[in-house]
N, C-alpha and C positions, 0 to 999 in steps of 0.2 A: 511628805510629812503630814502627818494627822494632827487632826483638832486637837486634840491631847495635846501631842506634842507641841505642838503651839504655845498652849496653855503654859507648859514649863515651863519653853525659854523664856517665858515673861517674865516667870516667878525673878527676882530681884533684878529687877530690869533698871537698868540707869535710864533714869527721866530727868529729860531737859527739860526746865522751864522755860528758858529763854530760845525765843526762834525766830524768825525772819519777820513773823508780825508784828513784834514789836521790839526792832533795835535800840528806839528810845529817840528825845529829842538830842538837837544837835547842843553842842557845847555851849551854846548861847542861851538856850534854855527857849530860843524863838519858836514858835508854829508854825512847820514848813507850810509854804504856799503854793496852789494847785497852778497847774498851768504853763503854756508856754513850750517853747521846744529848744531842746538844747543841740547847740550847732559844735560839734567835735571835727575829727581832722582822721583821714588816713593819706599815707607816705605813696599808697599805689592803690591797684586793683587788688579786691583780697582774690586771693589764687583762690578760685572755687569758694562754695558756700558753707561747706560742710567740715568743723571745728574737728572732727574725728580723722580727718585723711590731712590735714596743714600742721606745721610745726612753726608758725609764724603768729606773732602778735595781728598782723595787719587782716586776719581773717579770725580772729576770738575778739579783737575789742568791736568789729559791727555785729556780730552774731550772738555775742552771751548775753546780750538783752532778750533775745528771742524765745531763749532754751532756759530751760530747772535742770536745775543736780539734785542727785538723792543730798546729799548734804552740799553745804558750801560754807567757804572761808566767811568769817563775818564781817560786812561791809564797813564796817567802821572802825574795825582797829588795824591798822597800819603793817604788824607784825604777825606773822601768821606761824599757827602752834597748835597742835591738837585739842588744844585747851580753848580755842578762839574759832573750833570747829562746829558750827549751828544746824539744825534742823532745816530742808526747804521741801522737796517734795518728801520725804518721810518726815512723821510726827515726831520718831524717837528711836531709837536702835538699842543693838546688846550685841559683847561681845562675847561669845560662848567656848566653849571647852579650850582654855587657855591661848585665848587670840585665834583659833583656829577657822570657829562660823563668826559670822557678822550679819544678825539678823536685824531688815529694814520692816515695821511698821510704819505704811504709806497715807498719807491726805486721801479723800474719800471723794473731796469738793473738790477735785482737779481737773478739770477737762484742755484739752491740745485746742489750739485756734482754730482748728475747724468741728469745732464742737463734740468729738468723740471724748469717750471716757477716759482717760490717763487709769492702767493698772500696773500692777506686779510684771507684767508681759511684754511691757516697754521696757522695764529695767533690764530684764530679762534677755531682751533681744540686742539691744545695744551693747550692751558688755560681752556677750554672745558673737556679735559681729566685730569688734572692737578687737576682742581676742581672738576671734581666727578657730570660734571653734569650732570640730566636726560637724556639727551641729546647726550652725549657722545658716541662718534664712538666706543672709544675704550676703557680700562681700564688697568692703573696700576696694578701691584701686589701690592706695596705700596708708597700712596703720603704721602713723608712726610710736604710735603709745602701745600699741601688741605687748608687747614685753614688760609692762607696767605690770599684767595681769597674766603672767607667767605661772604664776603660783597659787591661781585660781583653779580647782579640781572640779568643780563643777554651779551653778547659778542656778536656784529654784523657784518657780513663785506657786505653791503650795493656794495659795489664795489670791482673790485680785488685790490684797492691797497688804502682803505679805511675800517677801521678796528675802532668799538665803542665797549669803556666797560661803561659797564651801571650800576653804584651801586645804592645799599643800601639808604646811606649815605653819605656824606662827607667822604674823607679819605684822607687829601692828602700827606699821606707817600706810594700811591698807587703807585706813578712814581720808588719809589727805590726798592720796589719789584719788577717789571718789570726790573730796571736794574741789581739786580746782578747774578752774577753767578749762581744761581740757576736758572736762568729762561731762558734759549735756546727754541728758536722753533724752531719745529719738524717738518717735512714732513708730511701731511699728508695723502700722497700718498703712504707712508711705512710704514708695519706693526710695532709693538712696539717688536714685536719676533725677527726682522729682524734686529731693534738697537740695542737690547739686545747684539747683536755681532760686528757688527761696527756700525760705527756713519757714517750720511748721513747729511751732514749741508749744509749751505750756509758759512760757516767760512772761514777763510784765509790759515786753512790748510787741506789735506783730510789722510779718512784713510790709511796706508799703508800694516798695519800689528800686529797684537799682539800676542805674543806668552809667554803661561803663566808661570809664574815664573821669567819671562825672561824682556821681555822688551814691549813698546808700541811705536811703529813710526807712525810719520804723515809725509805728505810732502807737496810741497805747492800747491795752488790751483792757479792755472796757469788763471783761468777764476773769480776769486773772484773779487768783484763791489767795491771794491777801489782800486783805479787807483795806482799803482807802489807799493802793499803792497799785500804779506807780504815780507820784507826782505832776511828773510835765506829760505833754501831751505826747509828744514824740520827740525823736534823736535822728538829727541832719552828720551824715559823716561826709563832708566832703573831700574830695579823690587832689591832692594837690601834689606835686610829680618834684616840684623844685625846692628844695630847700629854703632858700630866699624867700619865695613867693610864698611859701607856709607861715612866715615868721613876719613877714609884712599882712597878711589876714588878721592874726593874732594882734597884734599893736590897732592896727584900724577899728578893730573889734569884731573881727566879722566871723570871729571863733568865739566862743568862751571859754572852753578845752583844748589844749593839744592832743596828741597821742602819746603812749609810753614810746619811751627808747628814743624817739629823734632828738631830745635836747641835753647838750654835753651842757657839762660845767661853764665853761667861757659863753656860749651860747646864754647860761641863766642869766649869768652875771652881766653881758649887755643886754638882753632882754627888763634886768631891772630895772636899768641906767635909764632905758625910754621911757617905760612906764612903769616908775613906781609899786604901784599900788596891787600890780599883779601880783598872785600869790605863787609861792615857789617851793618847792616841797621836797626836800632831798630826804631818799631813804634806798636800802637797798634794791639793788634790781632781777638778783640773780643772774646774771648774765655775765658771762664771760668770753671775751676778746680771746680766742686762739687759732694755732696753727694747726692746719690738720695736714697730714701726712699716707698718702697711701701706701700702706705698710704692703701691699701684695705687688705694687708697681716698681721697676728703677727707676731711680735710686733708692728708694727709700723703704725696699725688701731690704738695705742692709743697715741694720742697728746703728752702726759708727757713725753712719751718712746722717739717720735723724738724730744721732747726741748734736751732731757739730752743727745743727740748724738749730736746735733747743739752744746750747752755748752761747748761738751768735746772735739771741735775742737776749738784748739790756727793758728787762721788764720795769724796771725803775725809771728809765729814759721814757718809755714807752709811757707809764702813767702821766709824767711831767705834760712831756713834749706834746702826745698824742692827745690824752684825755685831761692834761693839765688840773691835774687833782684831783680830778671827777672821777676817779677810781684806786684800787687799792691794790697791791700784789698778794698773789696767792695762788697754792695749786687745785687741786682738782674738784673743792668746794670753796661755796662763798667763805670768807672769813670772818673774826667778829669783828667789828658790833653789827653785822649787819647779817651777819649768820652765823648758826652756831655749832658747824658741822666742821669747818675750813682746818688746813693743818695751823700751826701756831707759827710764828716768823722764825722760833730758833726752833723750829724743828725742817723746816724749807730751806732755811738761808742756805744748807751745804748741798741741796740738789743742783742738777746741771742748769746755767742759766740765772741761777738767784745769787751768787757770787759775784768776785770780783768783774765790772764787765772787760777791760782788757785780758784779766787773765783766761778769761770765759773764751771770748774772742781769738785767743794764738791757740787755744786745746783745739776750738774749730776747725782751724786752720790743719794744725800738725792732724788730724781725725781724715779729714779730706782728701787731704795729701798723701797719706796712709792706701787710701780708698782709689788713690789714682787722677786725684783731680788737681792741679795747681796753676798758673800763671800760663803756662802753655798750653794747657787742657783744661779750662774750668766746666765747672758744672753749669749745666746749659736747663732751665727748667721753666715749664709753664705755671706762670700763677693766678690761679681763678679766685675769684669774687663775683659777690652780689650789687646792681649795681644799684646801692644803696649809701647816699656821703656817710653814715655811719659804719659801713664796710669798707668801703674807699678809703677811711682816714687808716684801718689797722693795713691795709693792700702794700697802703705807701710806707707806711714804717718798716713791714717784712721788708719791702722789696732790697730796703736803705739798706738793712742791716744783712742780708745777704751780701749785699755787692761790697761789703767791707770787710766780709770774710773770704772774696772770691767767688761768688754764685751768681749768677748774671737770670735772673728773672725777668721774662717777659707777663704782662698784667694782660689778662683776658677775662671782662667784664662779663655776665650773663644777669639777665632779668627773673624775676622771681620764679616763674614760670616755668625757664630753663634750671636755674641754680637748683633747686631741690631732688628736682629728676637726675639730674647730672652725679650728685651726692648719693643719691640710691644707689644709682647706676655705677659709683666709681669711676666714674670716667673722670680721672683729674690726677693731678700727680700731687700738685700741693697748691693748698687753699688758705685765703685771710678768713676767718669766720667767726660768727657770736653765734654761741649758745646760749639759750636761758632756760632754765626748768621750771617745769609746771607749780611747784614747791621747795620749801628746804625743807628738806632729806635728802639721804644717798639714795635710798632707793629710786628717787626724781633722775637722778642724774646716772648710777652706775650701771642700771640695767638698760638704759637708754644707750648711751656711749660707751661704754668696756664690754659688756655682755659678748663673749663668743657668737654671734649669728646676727647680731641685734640689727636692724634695718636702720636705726640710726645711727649706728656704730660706724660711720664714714671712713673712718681711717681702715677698719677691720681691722683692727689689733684684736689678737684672740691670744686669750693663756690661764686654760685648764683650772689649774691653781687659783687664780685671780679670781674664775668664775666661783669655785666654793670660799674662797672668802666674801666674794661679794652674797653668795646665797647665807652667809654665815652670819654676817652682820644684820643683814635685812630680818634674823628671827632670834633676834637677843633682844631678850626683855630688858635687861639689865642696861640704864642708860650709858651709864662711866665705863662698861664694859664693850659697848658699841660704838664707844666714842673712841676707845684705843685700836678698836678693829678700824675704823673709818679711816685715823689717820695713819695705820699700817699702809691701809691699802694707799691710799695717796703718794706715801711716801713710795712704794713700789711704782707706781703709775707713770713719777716722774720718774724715776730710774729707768723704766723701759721705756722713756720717751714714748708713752701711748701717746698723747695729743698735746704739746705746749701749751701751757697756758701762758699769757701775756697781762691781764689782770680781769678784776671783778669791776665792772661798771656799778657807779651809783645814778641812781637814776633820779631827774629833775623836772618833774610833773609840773605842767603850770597854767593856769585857769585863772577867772578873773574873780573878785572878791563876790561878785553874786550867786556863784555856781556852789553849794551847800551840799553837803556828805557827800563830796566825791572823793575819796580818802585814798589817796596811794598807797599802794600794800607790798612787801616787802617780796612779791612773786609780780613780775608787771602783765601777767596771763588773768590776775583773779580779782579783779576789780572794775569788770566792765560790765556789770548787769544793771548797774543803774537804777535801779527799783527806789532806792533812799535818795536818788538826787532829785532835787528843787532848785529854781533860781530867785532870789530873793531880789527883785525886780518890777 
């Protein structure tokens, strides 16, 4: 692209004013105050360092302080919408020939922690690698986000501080993939071996130290390109393994933050009973509690086999009993108020599963039975999980509601390490699992999980048809009209039993009253950069 060229896509260029320099003061209208280090919490070891190759919370909340997005979510509103989409390593962007380019104008004043220049060339190579293209300098062991940027034709940086993505198609849920938490750029100037062990960002804080079992610190980055940020001095995450023993840190004070995802509903509500004064912050999680099904394995290469295991889960029990209110039913996206994508309740209630649960229950049965399996022969199957007590609790409710329709499930725990490899790898027949997306949209979630080939596609449910409505949706401008394609496809999803869903977690953040703009957001992937939090202490 030429200078020229350049020149035009400016010409009516949508400028942001508002950008990560200045989000503004906090609700109190107080002046945050410098210093101090905020001590947070992780559930385990992050599997590896590097936010591109994980599909876990437990490796983006210690690392997204580290790393810039060309854009990101804005830290302080809760609900996340393209509209709440801000500036960080680019100044300002435009989106050209009818959603097709999305060109980035980058910060100038950015240099990486070890003092190289940050250009066009970092964008470039990350998305580059990320995507898997011919081209690529370097290569993952595994991207689980690949297929995000499926419909990405080519990445330019014409300039150091002028960066084009060039699609396919129209896409324009293209900007929120770029900003959430999954999407850090990477140095390109440092090997992926070399991140694998620390991180090397442009972020607001640098590495310090991680020592395994034990803890991850950062500290801050004294040279970081917003001017009077970050706040505290550094971020202590330590490694606590027990459930119990996380939740007695928290009350003594030896936390001031938890992490996303470990605290259910009943969990908030005795946590308040102790102390009071803690704050508590219910909002959506994106995430969702489901069964997955190896569609290429037996049993469950045969359709009938996965109706009658959809059937014999009571997703209504399941919210009660399991997550005792702390969640909502719903298929294949969040629902509202906490998403705006989800099917509506009278348009679910007659899928397999959301009915009657007795009647759900004997169709199981008579499907089974059909299939060859009954009181003499039942179906004999392994059930894996993570061994994580928020995975454990969905483990035990499958396992329940199998052995009530005759399926005799044996429980085989694996550590995060194993769990995710094992999921690439297919090696499973049937699994208790949570998924959360990087964002609400479909695009977050359809080309990740239904996509014909998709590497997070676990179950490998593939169907042709499915794949051009899912491409069909992702490039309608028209929102009421994407919203009927969305919940077409849902409603098919559950019809072919692609992946049970069992509900939508809300998620219950919680921190102590001195901890200031740490805002839970409505994705629990895109709110751990930290850059605005202070403790008022």
């Amino acid at each position: 692209m030429t200078r020229r060229a350049l020149g035009s896509l400016a010409v009516g260029l949508l400028m942001f004013g508002l950008t990560v320099v200045a989000v503004g003061l906090p609700a109190s209208g107080q002046a945050p105050k410098r210093g101090g280090i905020l001590n947070s919490l992780l559930t385990e070891d992050p599997p590896g360092l590097l936010i591109h190759e994980s599909a876990t919370v437990s490796n983006v909340w210690p690392m997204a302080p580290c790393y810039s997005n060309v854009v990101l979510f804005h830290p302080l509103k809760s609900l996340e919408s393209v509209d709440t989409v801000i500036p960080e390593l680019a100044e300002r962007w435009s989106w050209q020939d009818n959603f097709r380019n999305l060109v980035f104008f980058l910060k100038k004043n950015v240099r990486w922690h070890d003092g190289q220049p940050f250009t066009s060339r970092d964008v470039k190579y990350t998305f580059d690698v990320v995507r898997e293209a011919a081209q690529a300098p370097a290569k993952l062991r595994l991207s689980p986000r690949k297929d995000w940027y499926a419909n990405v034709e080519a990445i330019e940086a014409p300039e150091p501080h002028t960066v084009v993505f060039r699609l396919k198609r129209p896409q324009p849920s293209f900007l929120l993939m770029l900003a959430s938490g999954y999407s850090p750029v990477y140095p390109a100037h440092i090997p992926l071996a070399e991140l694998r062990q620390r991180c090397v960002g442009t972020g607001p804080f640098r590495f310090k130290k991680y020592e395994r079992g034990q803890m991850v610190e950062l500290e801050r980055n004294p040279d970081y390109f917003v001017p009077g940020r970050p706040y505290l001095d550094g971020i202590r995450y330590t490694i606590i393994g027990e459930r119990g023993t996380r939740l007695a840190a928290l009350q003594a004070g030896r936390l001031d933050a938890f992490v996303p995802l470990d605290v259910t509903k009943t969990m908030a509500e005795s946590l308040k009973k102790s102390a009071p004064s803690l704050v508590i912050t219910e909002v959506g999680q994106n995430g969702s509690d489901n069964v997955i099904l190896n569609h290429k394995r037996p049993p469950f290469d045969n359709a009938s086999v996965r109706r009658a295991i959809s059937l014999a889960m009571d997703r209504h029990a399941f919210v009660q009993g399991v997550r005792h209110g702390g969640a909502v039913v719903g298929a294949a996206m969040m629902p509202k108020p906490f998403g705006i994508w989800g099917l509506p309740e009278q348009e679910y209630r007659g899928l397999p599963g959301y009915g009657n649960p007795a009647q759900n229950k004997a169709e199981a049965k008579r499907l089974l039975a059909a299939a060859g399996y009954g009181p003499g022969k039942p179906l004999r199957v392994e059930m894996v999980t993570r061994t994580l007590s928020i995975y454990l609790d969905v483990a035990s409710f499958v396992v329940d509601q199998l052995h009530q329709v005759g399926v005799e499930a044996t429980l085989k725990q694996l550590d995060t390490a194993a769990w995710f490899p094992a999921l690439a790898r297919r090696e499973y027949q049937i699994g208790a699992n949570l998924t959360a997306g990087g964002f609400d949209d479909p695009d977050a979630y359809f080309f990740e999980n239904y996509k014909c080939g998709s590497s997070r596609n676990y179950t490998d449910y593939c169907n042709e048809q499915m794949d051009r409505l899912i491409d069909l949706q992702s490039q309608e401008l028209d929102h009421a009209k994407r919203l009927k394609l969305v919940w077409e496809i849902q409603r098919r999803l559950d019809a072919e039993v692609a992946r049970p869903m069992l509900s939508w977690r809300k998620e219950y953040f919680v921190q102590w009253p001195h901890v200031r703009n740490l805002v839970p957001h409505n994705s629990l992937y895109n709110y751990g950069r930290m850059q605005e939090v202070w403790l008022d202490r």
